[in-house]
Every structure is written in structure tokens, then in C-alpha cells.
C-alpha positions as CSV (number, residue, x, y, z in Angstrom):
1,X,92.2,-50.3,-114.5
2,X,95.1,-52.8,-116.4
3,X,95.9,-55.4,-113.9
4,X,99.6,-55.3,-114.6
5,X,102.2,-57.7,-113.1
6,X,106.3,-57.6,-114.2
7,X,109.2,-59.6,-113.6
8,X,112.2,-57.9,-111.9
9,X,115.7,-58.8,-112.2
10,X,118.8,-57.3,-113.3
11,X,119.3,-58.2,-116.0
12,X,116.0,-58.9,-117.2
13,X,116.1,-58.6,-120.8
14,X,116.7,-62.3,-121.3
15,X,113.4,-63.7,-119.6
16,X,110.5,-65.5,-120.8
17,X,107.8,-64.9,-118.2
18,X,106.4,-62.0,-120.3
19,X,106.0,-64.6,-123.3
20,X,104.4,-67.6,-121.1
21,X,101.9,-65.3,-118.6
22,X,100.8,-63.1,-121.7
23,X,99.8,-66.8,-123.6
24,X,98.1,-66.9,-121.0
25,X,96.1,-64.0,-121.0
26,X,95.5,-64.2,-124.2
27,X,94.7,-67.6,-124.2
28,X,92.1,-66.9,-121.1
29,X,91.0,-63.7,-122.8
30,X,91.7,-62.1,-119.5
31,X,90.7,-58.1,-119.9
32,X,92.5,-54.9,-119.3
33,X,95.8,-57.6,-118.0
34,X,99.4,-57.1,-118.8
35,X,102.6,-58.2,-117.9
36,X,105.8,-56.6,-118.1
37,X,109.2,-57.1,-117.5
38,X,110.9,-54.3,-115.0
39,X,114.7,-54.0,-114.8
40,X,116.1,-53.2,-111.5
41,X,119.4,-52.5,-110.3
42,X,120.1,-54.1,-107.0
43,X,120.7,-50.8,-105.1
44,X,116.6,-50.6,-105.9
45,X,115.4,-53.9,-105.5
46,X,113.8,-52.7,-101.8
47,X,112.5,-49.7,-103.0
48,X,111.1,-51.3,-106.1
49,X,109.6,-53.8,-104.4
50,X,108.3,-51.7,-101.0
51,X,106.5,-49.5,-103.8
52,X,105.0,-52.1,-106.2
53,X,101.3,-50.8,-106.2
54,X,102.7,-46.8,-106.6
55,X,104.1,-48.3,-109.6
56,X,100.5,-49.8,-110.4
57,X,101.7,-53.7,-110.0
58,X,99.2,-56.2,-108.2
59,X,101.8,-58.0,-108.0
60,X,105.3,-59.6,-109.1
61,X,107.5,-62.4,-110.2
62,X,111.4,-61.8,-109.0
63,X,114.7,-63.7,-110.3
64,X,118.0,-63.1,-109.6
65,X,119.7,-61.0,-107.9
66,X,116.5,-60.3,-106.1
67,X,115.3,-63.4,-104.3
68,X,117.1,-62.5,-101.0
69,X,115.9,-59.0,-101.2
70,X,112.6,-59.5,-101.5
71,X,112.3,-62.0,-98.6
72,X,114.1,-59.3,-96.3
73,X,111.5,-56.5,-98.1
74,X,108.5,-58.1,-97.3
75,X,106.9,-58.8,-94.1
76,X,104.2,-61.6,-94.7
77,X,105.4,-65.0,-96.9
78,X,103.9,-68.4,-97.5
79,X,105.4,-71.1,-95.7
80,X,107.8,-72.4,-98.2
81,X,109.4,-68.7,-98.7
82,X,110.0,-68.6,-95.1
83,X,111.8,-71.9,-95.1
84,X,113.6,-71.1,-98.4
85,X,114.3,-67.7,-97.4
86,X,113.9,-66.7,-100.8
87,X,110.7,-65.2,-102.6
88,X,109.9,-65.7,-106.6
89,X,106.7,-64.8,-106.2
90,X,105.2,-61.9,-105.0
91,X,100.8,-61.5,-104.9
92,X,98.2,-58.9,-103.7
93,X,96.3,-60.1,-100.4
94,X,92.7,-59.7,-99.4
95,X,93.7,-56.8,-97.3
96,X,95.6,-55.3,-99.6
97,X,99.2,-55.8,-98.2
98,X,102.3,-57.8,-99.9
99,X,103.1,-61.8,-99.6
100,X,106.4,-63.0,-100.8
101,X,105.8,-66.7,-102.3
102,X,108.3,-69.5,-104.0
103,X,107.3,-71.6,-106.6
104,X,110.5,-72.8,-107.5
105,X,109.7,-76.2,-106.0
106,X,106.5,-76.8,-107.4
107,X,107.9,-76.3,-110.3
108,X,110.4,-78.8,-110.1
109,X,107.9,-81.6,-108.9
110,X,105.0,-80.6,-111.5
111,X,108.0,-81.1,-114.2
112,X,109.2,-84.3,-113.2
113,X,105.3,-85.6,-112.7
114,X,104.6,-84.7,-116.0
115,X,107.9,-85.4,-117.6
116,X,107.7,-89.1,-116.0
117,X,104.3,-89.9,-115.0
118,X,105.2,-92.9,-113.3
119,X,108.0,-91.4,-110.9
120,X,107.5,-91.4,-107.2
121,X,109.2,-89.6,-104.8
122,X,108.7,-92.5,-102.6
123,X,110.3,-95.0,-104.1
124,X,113.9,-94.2,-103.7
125,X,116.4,-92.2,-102.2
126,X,117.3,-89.3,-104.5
127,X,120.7,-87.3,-105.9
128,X,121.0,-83.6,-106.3
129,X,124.0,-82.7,-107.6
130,X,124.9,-79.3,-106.1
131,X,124.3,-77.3,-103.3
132,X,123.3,-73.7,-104.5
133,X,119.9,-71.2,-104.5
134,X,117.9,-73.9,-107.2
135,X,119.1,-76.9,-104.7
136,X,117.4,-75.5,-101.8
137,X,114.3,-75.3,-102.7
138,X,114.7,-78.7,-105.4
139,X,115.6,-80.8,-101.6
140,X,112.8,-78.9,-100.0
141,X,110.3,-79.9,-102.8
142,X,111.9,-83.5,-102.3
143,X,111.5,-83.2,-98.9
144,X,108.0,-82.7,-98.4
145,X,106.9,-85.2,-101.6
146,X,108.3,-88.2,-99.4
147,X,111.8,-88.8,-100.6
148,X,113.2,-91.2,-98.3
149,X,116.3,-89.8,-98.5
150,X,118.3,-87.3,-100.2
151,X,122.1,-87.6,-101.3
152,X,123.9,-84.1,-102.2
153,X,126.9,-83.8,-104.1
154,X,129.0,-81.1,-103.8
155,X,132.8,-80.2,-104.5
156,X,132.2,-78.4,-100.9
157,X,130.7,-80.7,-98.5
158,X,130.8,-77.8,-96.0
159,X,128.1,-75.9,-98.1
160,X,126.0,-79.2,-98.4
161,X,126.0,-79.6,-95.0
162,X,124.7,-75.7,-94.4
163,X,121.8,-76.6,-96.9
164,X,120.7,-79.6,-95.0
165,X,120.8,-77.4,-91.6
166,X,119.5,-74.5,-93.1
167,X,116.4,-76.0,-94.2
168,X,116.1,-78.3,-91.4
169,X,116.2,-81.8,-93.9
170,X,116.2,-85.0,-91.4
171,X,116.6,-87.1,-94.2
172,X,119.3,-85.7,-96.3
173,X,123.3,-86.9,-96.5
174,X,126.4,-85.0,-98.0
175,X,128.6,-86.7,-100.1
176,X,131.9,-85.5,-101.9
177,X,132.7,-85.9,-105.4
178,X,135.2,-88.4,-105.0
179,X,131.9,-90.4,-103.4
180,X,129.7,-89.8,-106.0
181,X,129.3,-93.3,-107.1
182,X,128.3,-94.4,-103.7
183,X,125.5,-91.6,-103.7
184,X,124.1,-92.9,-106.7
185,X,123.7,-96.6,-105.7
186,X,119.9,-97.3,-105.0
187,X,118.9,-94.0,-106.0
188,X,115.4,-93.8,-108.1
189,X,115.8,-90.0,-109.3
190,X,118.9,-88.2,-110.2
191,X,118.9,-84.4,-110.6
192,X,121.7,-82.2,-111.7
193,X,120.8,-78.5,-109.7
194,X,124.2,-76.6,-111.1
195,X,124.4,-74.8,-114.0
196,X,127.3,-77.7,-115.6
197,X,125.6,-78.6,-119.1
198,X,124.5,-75.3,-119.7
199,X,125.6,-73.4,-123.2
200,X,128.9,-72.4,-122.8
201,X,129.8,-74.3,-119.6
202,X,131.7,-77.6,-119.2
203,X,129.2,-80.6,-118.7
204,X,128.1,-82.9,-115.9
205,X,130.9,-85.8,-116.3
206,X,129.5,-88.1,-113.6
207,X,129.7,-91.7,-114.8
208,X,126.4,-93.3,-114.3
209,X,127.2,-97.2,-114.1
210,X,126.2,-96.7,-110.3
211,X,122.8,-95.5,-111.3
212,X,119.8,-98.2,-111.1
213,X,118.3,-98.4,-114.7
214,X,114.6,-97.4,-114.0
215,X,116.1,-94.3,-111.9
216,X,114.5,-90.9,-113.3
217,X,117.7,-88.6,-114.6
218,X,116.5,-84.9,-114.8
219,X,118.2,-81.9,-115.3
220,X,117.2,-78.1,-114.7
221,X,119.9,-76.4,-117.5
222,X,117.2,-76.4,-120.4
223,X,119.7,-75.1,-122.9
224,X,120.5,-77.1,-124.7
225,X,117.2,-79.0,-124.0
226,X,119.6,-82.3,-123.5
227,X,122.0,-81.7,-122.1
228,X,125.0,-83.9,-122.0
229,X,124.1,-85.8,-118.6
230,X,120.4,-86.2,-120.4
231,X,121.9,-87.8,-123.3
232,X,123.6,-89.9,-121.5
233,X,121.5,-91.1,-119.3
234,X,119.0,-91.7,-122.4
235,X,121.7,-93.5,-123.7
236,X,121.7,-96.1,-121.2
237,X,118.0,-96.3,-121.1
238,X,117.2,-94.0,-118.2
239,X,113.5,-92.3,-118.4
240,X,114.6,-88.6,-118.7
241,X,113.5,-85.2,-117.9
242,X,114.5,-81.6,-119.5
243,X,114.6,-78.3,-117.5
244,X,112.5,-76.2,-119.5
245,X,109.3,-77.4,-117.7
246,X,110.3,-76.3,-114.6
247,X,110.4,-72.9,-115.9
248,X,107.0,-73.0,-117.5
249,X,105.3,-75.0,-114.0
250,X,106.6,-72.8,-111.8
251,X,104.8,-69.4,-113.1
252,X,101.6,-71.7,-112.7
253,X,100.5,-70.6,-108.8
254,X,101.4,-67.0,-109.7
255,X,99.0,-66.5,-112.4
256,X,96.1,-68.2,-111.0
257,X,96.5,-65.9,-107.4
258,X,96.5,-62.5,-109.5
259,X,94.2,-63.1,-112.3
260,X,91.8,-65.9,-110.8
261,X,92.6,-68.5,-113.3
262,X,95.1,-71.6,-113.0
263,X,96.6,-72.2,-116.8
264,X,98.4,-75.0,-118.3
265,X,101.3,-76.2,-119.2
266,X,100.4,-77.3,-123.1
267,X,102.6,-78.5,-125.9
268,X,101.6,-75.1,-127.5
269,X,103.4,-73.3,-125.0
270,X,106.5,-75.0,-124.5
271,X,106.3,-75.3,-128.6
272,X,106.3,-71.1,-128.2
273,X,109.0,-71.2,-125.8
274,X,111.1,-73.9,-127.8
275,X,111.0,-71.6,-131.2
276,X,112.1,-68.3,-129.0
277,X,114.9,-70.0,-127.7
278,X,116.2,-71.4,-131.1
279,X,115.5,-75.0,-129.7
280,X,113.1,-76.3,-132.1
């Protein structure tokens, strides 16, 4: 029987987890494996997702609008889901049932560990700027690698502040714009969490001047690759990081739990990725 596994969203047209998990097949020489991408309109997100294996799925990854939906869905997660309130990732258990996962963070953290080797979490306070969904779990990840601290900016301090009780961060602080150059003084990693940079949007205009000059500068917009605050940063001889890692890291955990085998991130895929995008 094809062990078949899809990404749902709506829309879903424009992803490229079918691309990196079918390298991986491939590349493993995985038999009778497959996986698909599965549009679904939000009015059948549940549904879809209560009936995964009648639709012969072992299992799933979800992006948005789903996230939310598929937390509520399912009854079992891992531990980070249930803190994030949010699944990406959904696998087959022993016993057959459903468990909602998130490997949004790990993704972040494996990117910036192999984007800049030498970076510790430990070393500094860090800066997210933003407060939405890719925040959360970016502060959680943050969180549990041993950031001292973590400084949020955001336009809205009040949703920066229901992040930080939301998740439960005892080591977090909220900072308005206006304040940003305060945020950044001392800080070893910078991260830009909103979509500001991204094709079509207006960039990041933060001036950096605050920023100490061996802090890490990484961004999770990885189109363009560098993005404005990445050139920048480069610019003025900070070690930087693009987003497109992240996407590639965090499909890691999924693949390994439903075909058995934990792939990497190669130059040959993110060269794959690069030429579909029109990046390279």
C-alpha cells in the first residue's frame, strides 16, 4: 500500500513541501511513498483532517489557515503543539490514532545553527520583531534553547504582551517601536518574525547602529533571499541568516516519524528549491 502523506492549506498551490519530501524519497529510495498536496477550504479543514486515514493519509503537514483547526481537531499533541496551540505537523501513532506536532521552532533553531555555526542562544538577549503566529513558536524555540532574555517589538505592545502570557515566557520584555533602539542594545541575535521584506511588501526600516557587531541578524521572509534588513545588516558586518532554511529544517521531524528516515538539509536541496523559486 502507497504510504501517502499531503500538505493542506488553502491555498495550497504555492507550496514546496511536495518538492523537498519527494527529494527525499527519492533520494532515500523509499518504496510505494508519496506525497501530495491537498487543498482545503476552511469550512473542511475538521472534516479533512478527522478523516485523514479514509482518505488513505498516514499522516500530514498543515499551513495556513489550518494551524488552529487542527490543534482544536485533534485530541493527542506533542508538547510544543500544546504550548503553541498550533499543529504543522500531523503523524500516525503506534496505536493507530492522530498526534498534532509543530516544527516550526525546530526549524528556526536548526536554520540559525547551521546558517551561523558559532551562534548561541546563550550568549545574549535576543530581538524578535513582531508578535504574530511565526513569533510564537520563534520565542518558544528561544525560550527553551536558553536565551537569556527575549525583547519583542511590536507596533501593538498589547499583542506582545498576550504572546509572552500566552506561552508563559519568564524571560521575555515588550518594547514599542518608538523603543526599538533600546531593545537592540546588548542583543547577540536579531530576528525579523513579520512578513516586512517580503516581495511586494514595504521593508524592515529599523536602523541598526544599536545592534552589537558580532549579533546574528536573521530573517524568516526568504523572498527575496536578502532581504533589505539582511543586506543591511551584511553591510555593516553582521553574520547573517536567510529564511529559506527554516522552511527546509522544519519538514525534517515530519519525514523521519512517517517513513523511518531522518534526511538532510543539503546544498542540493536548497539549490532545487532556490531554481523553483526563481532565486538562483
Amino acid at each position: 500500500m502507497t504510504r501517502r502523506v499531503c500538505v493542506m492549506g488553502w491555498p495550497v498551490a504555492h507550496s514546496r513541501s511536495p518538492m523537498i519530501h519527494n527529494h527525499w524519497i527519492a533520494e532515500h529510495a523509499i518504496p510505494d511513498a508519496r506525497y501530495e498536496l491537498l487543498a482545503v477550504k476552511p469550512e473542511d479543514a475538521a472534516e479533512t483532517i478527522r478523516n485523514l486515514h479514509r482518505l488513505d493519509f498516514i499522516g500530514a503537514n498543515v499551513t495556513v489557515p489550518h494551524k488552529e483547526t487542527a490543534f482544536a481537531t485533534l485530541e493527542k499533541h506533542d508538547a510544543i503543539a500544546r504550548r503553541l496551540k498550533a499543529v504543522n505537523t500531523i503523524v500516525t501513532l503506534e496505536d493507530g490514532t492522530l498526534e498534532g506536532r509543530n516544527t516550526d521552532g525546530y526549524g528556526f533553531i536548526a536554520n540559525l545553527k547551521q546558517g551561523a555555526p558559532d551562534w548561541r542562544a546563550a550568549e545574549g538577549p535576543a530581538v524578535m520583531l513582531g508578535a504574530g503566529g511565526a513569533a510564537r513558536a520563534i520565542a518558544a524555540a528561544l525560550e527553551d534553547e536558553g536565551a537569556p532574555e527575549i525583547r519583542i517589538v511590536n507596533r501593538t505592545t498589547e499583542r506582545a504582551e498576550a504572546l509572552i502570557r500566552d506561552l508563559g515566557l519568564s524571560n521575555a520584555k515588550v518594547f514599542a517601536d518608538s523603543e526599538a533602539q533600546k531593545a537592540l542594545e546588548g542583543a547577540a541575535l536579531l530576528v525579523n518574525t513579520t512578513t516586512l521584506g517580503m516581495k511586494g511588501e514595504s521593508d524592515v526600516t529599523l536602523d541598526l547602529a544599536s545592534l552589537p557587531r558580532d549579533a546574528v541578524v536573521t530573517d524568516i521572509v526568504y523572498t527575496p533571499l536578502e532581504t533589505g534588513l539582511l543586506r543591511r545588516a551584511r553591510e555593516a558586518g553582521h553574520e547573517t541568516v536567510d529564511g529559506l532554511g527554516m522552511l527546509l529544517h522544519q519538514a525534517v521531524p515530519g519525514f523521519e516519524a512517517w517513513f523511518g528516515v531522518r534526511p538532510h538539509v543539503t546544498a542540493e536541496l536548497r539549490n532545487i528549491v532556490l531554481a523553483d523559486l526563481g532565486l538562483k
